[in-house]
Residue, then its C-alpha position, 0 to 999 in steps of 0.5 A: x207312492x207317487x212323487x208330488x211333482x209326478x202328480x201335478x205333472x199328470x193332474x195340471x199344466x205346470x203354470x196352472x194357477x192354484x185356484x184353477x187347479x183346484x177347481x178340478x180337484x174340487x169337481x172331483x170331491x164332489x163325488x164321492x171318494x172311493x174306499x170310504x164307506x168300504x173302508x168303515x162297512x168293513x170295520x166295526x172297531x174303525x166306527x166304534x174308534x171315531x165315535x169314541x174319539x168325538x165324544x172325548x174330545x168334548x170340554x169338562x163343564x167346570x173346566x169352561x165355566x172358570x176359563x171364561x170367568x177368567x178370560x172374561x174379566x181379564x178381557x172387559x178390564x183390558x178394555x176399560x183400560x184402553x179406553x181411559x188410557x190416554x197414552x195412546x188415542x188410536x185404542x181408546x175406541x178399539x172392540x174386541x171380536x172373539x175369534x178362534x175355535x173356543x168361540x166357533x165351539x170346535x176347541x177340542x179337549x181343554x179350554x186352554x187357547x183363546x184369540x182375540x182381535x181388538x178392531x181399530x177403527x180408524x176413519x183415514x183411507x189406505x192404499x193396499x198394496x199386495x206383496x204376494x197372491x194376496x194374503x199380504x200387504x203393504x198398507x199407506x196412508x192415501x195422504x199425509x194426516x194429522x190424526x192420531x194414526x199418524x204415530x204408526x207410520x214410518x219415515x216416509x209419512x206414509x207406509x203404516x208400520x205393524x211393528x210399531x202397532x204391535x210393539x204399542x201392544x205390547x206396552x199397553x198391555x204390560x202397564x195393564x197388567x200393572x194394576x190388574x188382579x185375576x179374579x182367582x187370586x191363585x193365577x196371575x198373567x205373564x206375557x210372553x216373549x214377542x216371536x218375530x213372525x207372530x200377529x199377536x201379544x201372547x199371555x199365560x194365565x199361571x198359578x202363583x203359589x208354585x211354577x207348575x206351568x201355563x194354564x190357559x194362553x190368550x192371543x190378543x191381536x190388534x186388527x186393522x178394520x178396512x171397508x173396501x175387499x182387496x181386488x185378489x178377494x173381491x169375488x169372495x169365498x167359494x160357497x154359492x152351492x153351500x150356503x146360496x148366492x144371498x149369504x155369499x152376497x152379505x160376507x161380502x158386505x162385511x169389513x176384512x181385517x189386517x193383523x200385523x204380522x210379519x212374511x217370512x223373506x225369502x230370496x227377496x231384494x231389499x226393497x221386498x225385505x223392508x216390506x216384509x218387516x211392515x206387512x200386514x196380512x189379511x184376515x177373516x177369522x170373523x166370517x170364518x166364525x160365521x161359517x162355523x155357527x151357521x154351516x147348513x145348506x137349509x137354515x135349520x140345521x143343528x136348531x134342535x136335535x132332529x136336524x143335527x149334523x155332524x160337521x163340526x165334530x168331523x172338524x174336531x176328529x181332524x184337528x185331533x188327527x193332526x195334534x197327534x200327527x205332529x205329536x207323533x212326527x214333530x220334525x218332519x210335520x214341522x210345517x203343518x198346522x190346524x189351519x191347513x186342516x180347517x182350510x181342507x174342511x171348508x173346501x169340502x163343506x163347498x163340495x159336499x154342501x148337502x146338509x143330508x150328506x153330514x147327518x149324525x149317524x154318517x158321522x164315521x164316513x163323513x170323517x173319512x171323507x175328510x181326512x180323504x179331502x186332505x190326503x188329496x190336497x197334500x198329494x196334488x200339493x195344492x190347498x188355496x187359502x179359502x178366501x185367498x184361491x190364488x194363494x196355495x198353503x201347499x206351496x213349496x216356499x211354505x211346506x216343503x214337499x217332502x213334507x206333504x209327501x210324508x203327510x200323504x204317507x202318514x195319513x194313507x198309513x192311519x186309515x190302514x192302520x184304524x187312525x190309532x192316533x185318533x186315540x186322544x191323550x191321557x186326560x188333562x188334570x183339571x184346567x182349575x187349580x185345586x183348592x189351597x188351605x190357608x195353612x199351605x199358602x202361609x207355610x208351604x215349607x212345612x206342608x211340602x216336609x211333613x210326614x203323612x198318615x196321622x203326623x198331618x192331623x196332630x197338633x205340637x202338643x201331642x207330637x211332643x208327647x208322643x216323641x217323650x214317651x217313645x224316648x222313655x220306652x227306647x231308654x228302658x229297653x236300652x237299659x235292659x239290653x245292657x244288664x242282661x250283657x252283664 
C-alpha cells in the first residue's frame, strides 16, 4: 500500500493548491473507476447485501411521527418565547431553518438528531475577516452602533464575539425550559454541557419516570445571516454540469450563514489564538438541503416512481459504512465523520451528474462508485470543502495521515471483504416510550418487587387468603411429621 505522502508526490506538485489538485482527481472520477461493476457482476451476495442494507436503514413511521410531534411544539414554543422575551432584542425576530439529514430525508436508522439554525437578522453591515482558506472568520462591526448587537461585541467595540452569542444561547433556552412541558409528559428536556468546539446549544429529550438514556438530541445553533458571499466562496459551488448555470446562478444569490464556532489553535500566535476563541465559521447547511431535494441533472427526477434514482440511498449506504467504521475502529477513525462522507458524495454527484447514471436498479454499482470516490479522496489526501475548495478536510492539521492511511486500508479491506460492516445494527427498540400505567407511575416500587405469574393479577384480599391456607396446610403436615417421629 502506497504511503500518502508518496502519492501526492506522484499525483501533483507539492504547493499545489487543494482546489487545483482536485480538478484533476475530478477528471479522473468522471470516468468510470475500474473494478466496480466487476466488482458486483461477480458477487450476487455483494448486491443482495447493499439492497438488503437500503431497505433497513429506512425510519419506523411511528417512530418519525412522535419525534416530530416533539421537536415540533418544542421548536414553535422556543420560538414564541424568544419573541416575547425582552431580555434580549437581537432574538426577538430570529427564524428557524431546518437543516441537517432528518429534513434533507437521508437520517438513517432512528430519528434521533436534529439541527436547527436560528437566523439572526441583523441589519449592521460586517467586515469579514478570513482567518484560514476560508472556512473561518473573524466578523467586525464596519462602525460603532447603538443597536442592540452591540451587546455582543468585545472591548474593542468592534470584534462581534460568538462566545457571547452562544453563551446568550445558552441562558435563554435554560430559562424556556423553565416553564415549558413536552407534550408526552413521560419526557422532559435537559441541556447538555457546553463543548468548547461546538456551534450549537445541544439537548436530550429524557424519559422522566427512570434514567434509562437520551431518546432524541437537538442542536439548536444561532446563525449569523449575511448577504454578501466571502471573496474564497464568491465563485460558488461546483455544479454547472450537474444541476446548469441557471441553479448555480440562484445559490448564488442566496444569504450564507456564520455559526459561532470556535477553530482549534494550533501553533498559532497570541493575536491567532485570541481570534480563534471569536471565530465564526461559515455555513451552508441550507443549500446543502436544496441540493439533497432537488439532486437531478433534469427537473424531474424522483417526481414519481418511473424517474426515481438512487442517490440519496447511496448517501445512506455511506453514512451507514462510516458509523460502522468508526464503530469498528474508534480511536484510529477518531477523525472521521459523516461530514467527509457527504463532502465526497457532492464531488461525485458533480462528476457523475447524469441522472441515468444513478437509476434504482444501478443502485449496487453506484454505491460502489461512492465508496471508490472516497478511497480516492483519502489516498490523495485531499477533500476540498464543497463550497470552500481552497479549503481541504483531508489536511494533515485536522485528519492525520495515518489515519487517512488506515481509512484507505479499511475501505479497500470492505469492498474485498463483501462491506460486512454495511451490516446495520441490531434494531433500536422504539424511539417512543412504551405506555406506563398509572398503578406503576404512582408505585414503582411495588411494580419493580413483585412476583410474576398470577401474584400481578391478585387483589390483597385473595393473597391474604391464600398465604392463610398455605400456613394451615404447612402446620398440619408439620404436625404429622412430628407423630409419626414418635
Amino acid at each position: 500500500m502506497p504511503k500518502n505522502g508518496d502519492a501526492d508526490e506522484k499525483k501533483s506538485p507539492p504547493d499545489a493548491p487543494p482546489a487545483r489538485r482536485m480538478q484533476r482527481a475530478q477528471q479522473e472520477q468522471s470516468e468510470e473507476p475500474v473494478g466496480a461493476e466487476q466488482l458486483v457482476r461477480g458477487s450476487p451476495e455483494l448486491t443482495h447485501r447493499i439492497k438488503l442494507a437500503a431497505s433497513e436503514l429506512k425510519i419506523r413511521q411511528t417512530d418519525r411521527c412522535w419525534a416530530a410531534e416533539v421537536v415540533n411544539d418544542f421548536q414553535e414554543n422556543l420560538l414564541k418565547f424568544l419573541r416575547s422575551s425582552t431580555d434580549q432584542p437581537v432574538f426577538q425576530s430570529a427564524e428557524f431553518l431546518n437543516t441537517g439529514s432528518y429534513f434533507e430525508k437521508v437520517k438513517i436508522n432512528s430519528p434521533d438528531e436534529f439541527d436547527m439554525m436560528l437566523k439572526l437578522h441583523v441589519t449592521t453591515r460586517f467586515n469579514l475577516t478570513p482567518l484560514d482558506d476560508g472556512l473561518f472568520y473573524r466578523i467586525d462591526l464596519l462602525r460603532s452602533t447603538q443597536r442592540p448587537i452591540q451587546a455582543f461585541v468585545l472591548e474593542n467595540e468592534r470584534t462581534l464575539s460568538s462566545s457571547k452569542v452562544l453563551g446568550e444561547m445558552f441562558r435563554l433556552i435554560r430559562k424556556f425550559l423553565k416553564t415549558y412541558k413536552v407534550p408526552d409528559a413521560r419526557c422532559h428536556w435537559e441541556v447538555n454541557r457546553k463543548s468548547p468546539y461546538s456551534p450549537a446549544v445541544t439537548l436530550s429529550l429524557c424519559r422522566t419516570e427512570n434514567d434509562s438514556g437520551e431518546l432524541i438530541s437537538v442542536d439548536v445553533v444561532p446563525a449569523l445571516e449575511v448577504q454578501s458571499w466571502p471573496n474564497a466562496v464568491r465563485s460558488g459551488p461546483n455544479v454547472e454540469n450537474w444541476l446548469g448555470k441557471k441553479v448555480r446562478q440562484e445559490i448564488r444569490s442566496f444569504p450564507c450563514y456564520f455559526v459561532p464556532k470556535r477553530r482549534k489553535a494550533r501553533n498559532l500566535s497570541e493575536e491567532g489564538k485570541s481570534n480563534a476563541k471569536e471565530s465564526w465559521r461559515i455555513s451552508f447547511s441550507h443549500i446543502e438541503k436544496k441540493f439533497m431535494t432537488s439532486h437531478g441533472n433534469k427537473k424531474t427526477c424522483c417526481e414519481n416512481k418511473s424517474t426515481k434514482c438512487c442517490r440519496k440511498q447511496c448517501l445512506m449506504l455511506l453514512k451507514s459504512l462510516i458509523e460502522g467504521l468508526k464503530r469498528r475502529f474508534p480511536k484510529e477513525l477518531e477523525s472521521l465523520c459523516s461530514y467527509h462522507g457527504k463532502t465526497a458524495f457532492f464531488h461525485t454527484l458533480a462528476s457523475r451528474y447524469d441522472d441515468s447514471q444513478w437509476a434504482c436498479q444501478n443502485l449496487p454499482v453506484c454505491f460502489i462508485h461512492l465508496v471508490d470516490a472516497l478511497e480516492d479522496h483519502a489516498r490523495q489526501g485531499v477533500l476540498p470543502h464543497f463550497f470552500v475548495p481552497e479549503c481541504n478536510l483531508f489536511s494533515p492539521a485536522v485528519f492525520p495521515r495515518k489515519a487517512l492511511a488506515f481509512l484507505v486500508g479499511a475501505l479497500e479491506e470492505q469492498k474485498k471483504d463483501g462491506l460486512p460492516l454495511l451490516k446495520p445494527p441490531a434494531p433500536a427498540p422504539p424511539l417512543q416510550p412504551e405506555a406506563v400505567s398509572a398503578e406503576a407511575v404512582v408505585e414503582p416500587a411495588t411494580a419493580k418487587s413483585s412476583p410474576p405469574g398470577w401474584f400481578h393479577s391478585a387483589d390483597s384480599a385473595s393473597i391474604v387468603k391464600m398465604i392463610s391456607v398455605l400456613v394451615g396446610v404447612l402446620s398440619v403436615f408439620f404436625m404429622f411429621c412430628v407423630i409419626r417421629g414418635r
